[in-house]
C-alpha positions, 0 to 999 in steps of 0.5 A, spaced: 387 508 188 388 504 196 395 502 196 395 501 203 397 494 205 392 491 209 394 486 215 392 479 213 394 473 215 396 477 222 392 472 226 394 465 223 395 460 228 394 452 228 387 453 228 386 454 222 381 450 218 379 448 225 376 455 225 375 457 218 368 460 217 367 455 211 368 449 214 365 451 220 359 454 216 358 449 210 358 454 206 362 454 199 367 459 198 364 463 192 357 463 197 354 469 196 351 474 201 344 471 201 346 465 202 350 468 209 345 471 211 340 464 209 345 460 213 345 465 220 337 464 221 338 457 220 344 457 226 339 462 230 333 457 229 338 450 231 340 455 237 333 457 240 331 449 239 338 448 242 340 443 238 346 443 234 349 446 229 352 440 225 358 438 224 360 444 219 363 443 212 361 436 209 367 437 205 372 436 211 367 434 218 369 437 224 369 433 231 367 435 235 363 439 232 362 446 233 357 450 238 352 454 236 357 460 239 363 459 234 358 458 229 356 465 230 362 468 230 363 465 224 358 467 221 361 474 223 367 473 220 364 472 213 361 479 213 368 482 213 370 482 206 378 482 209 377 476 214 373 473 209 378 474 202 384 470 207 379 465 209 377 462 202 386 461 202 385 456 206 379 452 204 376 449 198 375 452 191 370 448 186 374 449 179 367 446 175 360 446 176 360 439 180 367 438 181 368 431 181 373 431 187 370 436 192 364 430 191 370 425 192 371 429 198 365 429 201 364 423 201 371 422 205 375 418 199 381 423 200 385 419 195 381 419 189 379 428 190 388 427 191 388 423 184 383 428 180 387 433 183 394 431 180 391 430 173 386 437 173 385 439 166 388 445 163 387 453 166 383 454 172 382 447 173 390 447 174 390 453 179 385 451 183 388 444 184 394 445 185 391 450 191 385 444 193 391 440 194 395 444 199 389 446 202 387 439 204 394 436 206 394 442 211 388 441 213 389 433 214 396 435 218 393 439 223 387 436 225 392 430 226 399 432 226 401 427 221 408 427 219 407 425 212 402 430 211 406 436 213 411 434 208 406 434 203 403 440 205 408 444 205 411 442 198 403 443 195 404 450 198 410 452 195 406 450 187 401 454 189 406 460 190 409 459 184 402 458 180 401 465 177 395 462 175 392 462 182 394 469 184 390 471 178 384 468 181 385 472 188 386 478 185 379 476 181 376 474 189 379 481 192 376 485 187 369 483 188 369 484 195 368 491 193 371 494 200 375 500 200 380 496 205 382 491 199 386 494 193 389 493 187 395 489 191 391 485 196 393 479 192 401 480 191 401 482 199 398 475 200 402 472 196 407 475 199 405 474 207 403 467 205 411 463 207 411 467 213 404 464 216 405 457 214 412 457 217 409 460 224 403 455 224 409 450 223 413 453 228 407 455 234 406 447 234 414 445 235 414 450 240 408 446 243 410 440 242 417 441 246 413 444 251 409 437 252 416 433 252 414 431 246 422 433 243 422 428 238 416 431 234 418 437 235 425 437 232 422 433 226 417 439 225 423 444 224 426 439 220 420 440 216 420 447 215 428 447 214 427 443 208 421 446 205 425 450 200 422 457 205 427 462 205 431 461 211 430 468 214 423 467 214 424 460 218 428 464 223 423 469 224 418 464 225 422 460 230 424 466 234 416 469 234 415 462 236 419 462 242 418 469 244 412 467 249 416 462 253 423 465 253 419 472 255 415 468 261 422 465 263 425 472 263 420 475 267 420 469 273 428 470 273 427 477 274 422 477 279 425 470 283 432 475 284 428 481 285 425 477 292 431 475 294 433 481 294 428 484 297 428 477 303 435 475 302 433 468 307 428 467 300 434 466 296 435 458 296 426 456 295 427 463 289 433 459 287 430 452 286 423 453 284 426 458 279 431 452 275 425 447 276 421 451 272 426 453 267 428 446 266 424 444 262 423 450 258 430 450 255 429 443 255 424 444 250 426 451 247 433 446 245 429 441 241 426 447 237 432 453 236 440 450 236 443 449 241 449 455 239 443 459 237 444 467 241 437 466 243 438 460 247 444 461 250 443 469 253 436 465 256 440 459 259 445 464 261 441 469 265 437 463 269 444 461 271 446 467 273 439 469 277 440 462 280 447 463 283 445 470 285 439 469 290 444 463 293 449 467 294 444 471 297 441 467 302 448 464 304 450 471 306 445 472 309 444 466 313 452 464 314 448 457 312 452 454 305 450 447 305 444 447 299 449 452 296 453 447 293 447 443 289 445 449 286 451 453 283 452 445 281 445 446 277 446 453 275 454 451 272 451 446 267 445 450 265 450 456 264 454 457 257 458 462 256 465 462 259 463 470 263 458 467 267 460 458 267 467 462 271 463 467 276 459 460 277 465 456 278 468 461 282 462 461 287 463 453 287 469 453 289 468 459 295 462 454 298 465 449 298 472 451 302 466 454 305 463 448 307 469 444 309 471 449 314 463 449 316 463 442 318 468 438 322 473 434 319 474 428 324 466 427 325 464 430 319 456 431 323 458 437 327 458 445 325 466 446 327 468 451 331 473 456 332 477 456 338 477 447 337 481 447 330 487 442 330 493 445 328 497 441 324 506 444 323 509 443 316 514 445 312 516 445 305 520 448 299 527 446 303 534 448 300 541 448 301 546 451 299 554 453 301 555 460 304 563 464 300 566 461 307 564 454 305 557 453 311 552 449 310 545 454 310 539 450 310 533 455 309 525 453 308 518 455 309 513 453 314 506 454 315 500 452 320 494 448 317 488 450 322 483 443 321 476 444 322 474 441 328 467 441 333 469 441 340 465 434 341 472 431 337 476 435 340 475 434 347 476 427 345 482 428 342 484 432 349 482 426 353 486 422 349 492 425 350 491 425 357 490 418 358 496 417 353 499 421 359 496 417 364 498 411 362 505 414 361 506 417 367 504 411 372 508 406 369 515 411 369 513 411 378 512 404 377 518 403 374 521 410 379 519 406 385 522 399 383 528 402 382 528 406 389 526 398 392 533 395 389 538 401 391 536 398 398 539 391 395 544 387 392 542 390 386 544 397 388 547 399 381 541 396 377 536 401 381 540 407 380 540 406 372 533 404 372 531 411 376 535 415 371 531 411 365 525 413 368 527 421 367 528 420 360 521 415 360 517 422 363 521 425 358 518 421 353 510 421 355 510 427 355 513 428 348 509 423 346 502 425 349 502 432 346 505 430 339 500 424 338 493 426 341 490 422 336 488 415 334 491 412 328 484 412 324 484 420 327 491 421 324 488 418 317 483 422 317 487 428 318 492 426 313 485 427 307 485 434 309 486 438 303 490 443 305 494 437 307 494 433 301 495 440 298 502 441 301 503 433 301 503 433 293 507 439 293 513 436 297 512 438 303 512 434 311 510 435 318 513 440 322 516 446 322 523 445 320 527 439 317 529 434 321 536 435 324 536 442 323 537 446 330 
């Protein structure tokens, strides 16, 4: 006796009925070996005439047609006795000689076949309707992804698995086939296999349909399988089979583009960017299909993320130029989903961007700055005072200086405005200098000696002036948003390095 499990329904897919031999054939489901090889000279004399095939079953007719090469190889198919015995599961099987719904049906009148079939008669009739209806809503839904059909199909499924009746007559069909592959249990392995087929032919089209953007449809559709009644692990297995193409293919480019990064660090942004707008869309799609908390979905986004992050890094070390960074690591944050990685990303964020203000110019915001050019800005901050045991006043405080980037087009703007500042300054104390030494030598003796000494205090002043203010009031402003400024700003801190009054 064989006991060996035979490998049916290993190939399901969606389509199905579009390529069962029956359909493709015209022929019966009980059609005999006579009638096969009748059928194969016909399509050999309908491909020498080069004419066509036909549309196959008139029970449910192909469009577009078959070919004479998909005949062939339906034809084919019906010789071997295990791909044949998993075909009749899916087509038609008459319960009577002239079977009024199958009549009903070859003249296209779906309702009233639907109706016969709701109301069989008792024994096998009953059997074979309750399959006669799944098979036709299944294939009704798959030639036209109808919503409603999909339902029903589902549910008739499920009445033909629990209809011992029908596995009866399976059983019947496995034993004629006379082939030592079939044995005694090829019915129950069907039976068995049966809910995992149907639920990854559901599965394969919600997949197909998020990646065409079609995510609606897609969610319906695992909506669907979740409320058929199938068992849940089955409708996870098929999910996960389903995607395992698509995240594979993902896995592989986020492999290769960090891979050539490495390999050509320069390449790093280009791999970065092409590597997220292919990957986009993917988990777009894989999102309307698995949940979003689903470990599948999440491992995936987070190596995309971390790929991404990588071949950027890689190409602004390489290249010391970090402005296309930023847009990327913000990509790649939005796409990562574990805190491990969403914090790495984060971090590396916040690295570009210091990196990119101390990159550019703060004043003009247009140039690359330059070292020896930066403006240094004095401060002070965390002041305290306190009374020493001999009754002393001690201040204490912290100072630092703040360097703001800055190009050398600004600061030799800067260096020449302080200059005329000095100019201005200086040429109006020799004025006021001179004029004092003009009234000396008049009655106003006494007015030109004080007039000369507050000259001195006023070289005093220009020069303080002029090197504590270089720049314009608009400049000023812009340096007071520096960050680091504001930083210190909010955190109690001024200008200078010691508080006022202290020596």
């Amino acid at each position: 006796m064989n006991t060996t499990k035979t490998s049916f329904l290993d190939q399901v897919g969606p389509d199905l009925y579009r390529e069962n031999p029956f359909r493709v054939t015209g022929l019966a489901v009980d059609a005999a070996a006579r009638d096969i090889r009748r059928r194969s000279e016909e399509l050999q004399v309908t491909a020498k005439l080069g004419t066509s095939p036909g549309t196959g079953s008139a029970l449910l007719p192909l469009d577009p047609p078959p070919d004479a090469d998909a005949a062939q190889r339906a034809i084919q198919r019906l010789r071997d006795p295990v791909r044949r015995l998993e075909d009749e599961l899916f087509w038609f099987w008459p319960s009577r000689d002239g079977d009024e719904a199958l009549a009903a049906l070859r003249d296209g009148r779906f309702e009233d076949a639907e109706r016969l079939w709701s109301a069989p008669g008792p024994g096998r009739p009953a059997a074979v309707a309750a399959h006669n209806l799944a098979v036709l809503a299944h294939a009704r839904a798959l030639d036209g992804n109808d919503p409603g059909l999909w339902e029903r199909a589902l549910r008739h499924w499920r009445t033909v698995l629990d209809t011992d009746a029908f596995w009866d007559l399976v059983a019947g069909r496995a034993r004629t086939a006379d082939d030592p592959r079939i044995g005694p249990g090829a019915a129950a392995e069907l039976r068995e296999r049966l809910p995992a087929a149907l639920l990854s032919i559901s599965a394969r089209l919600a997949v197909q349909e998020s990646q065409s953007g079609e995510h609606e449809k897609a969610s319906a559709h695992i909506g669907l399988m979740r409320g058929s009644g199938f068992d849940d692990t089955l409708v996870e297995t098929a999910l996960r089979d389903a995607v395992a193409p698509a995240t594979s293919r993902l896995r592989s480019q986020s492999r290769s583009a960090l891979e050539r990064a490495d390999a050509t660090p320069e390449t790093g942004y280009g791999e970065a960017i092409r590597l997220l707008e292919r990957a986009e869309p993917v988990l777009a799609g894989l999102g309307a299909v698995l949940p979003g908390d689903h470990s599948l979905l999440e491992g995936l986004r987070d190596e995309i993320a971390d790929s991404a992050m990588r071949c950027v890094i890689l190409y602004g070390n390489e290249t010391g130029d970090w402005s296309p960074a930023e847009g990327v690591l913000e990509r790649a944050e939005a796409t990562a989903v574990s805190a491990n990685v969403r914090t790495r990303i984060a971090e590396n964020l916040e690295t570009v961007r210091e990196n990119q203000i101390y990159d550019t110019c703060w004043f003009c915001k247009e140039q690359p700055s330059h070292d020896r050019a930066g403006f240094k800005v004095k401060m002070h901050g965390e002041v305290n005072e306190e009374i020493t045991a001999y009754y002393a006043r001690r201040i204490t405080w912290r100072k630092l200086t703040i360097a703001v980037p800055r190009c050398a087009g600004c600061a030799s703007a800067h260096r020449t405005r302080r200059a005329k500042v000095w100019a201005y300054g200086l040429g109006s104390n020799v004025a006021l200098f001179a004029l004092g030494l003009v009234l000396t030598s008049t009655d106003a003796f006494g007015a030109g000696i004080v007039l000369m000494i507050l000259t001195f205090a006023g070289f005093a002043f220009a020069a303080g002036f002029a090197a504590t203010t270089p720049l314009s009031r608009e400049a000023r402003d812009v340096l007071h948003a520096f960050p680091a400024i504001q930083e210190k700003f909010r955190a109690g801190w001024s200008f200078g390095h010691k508080p006022p009054g202290v020596q």
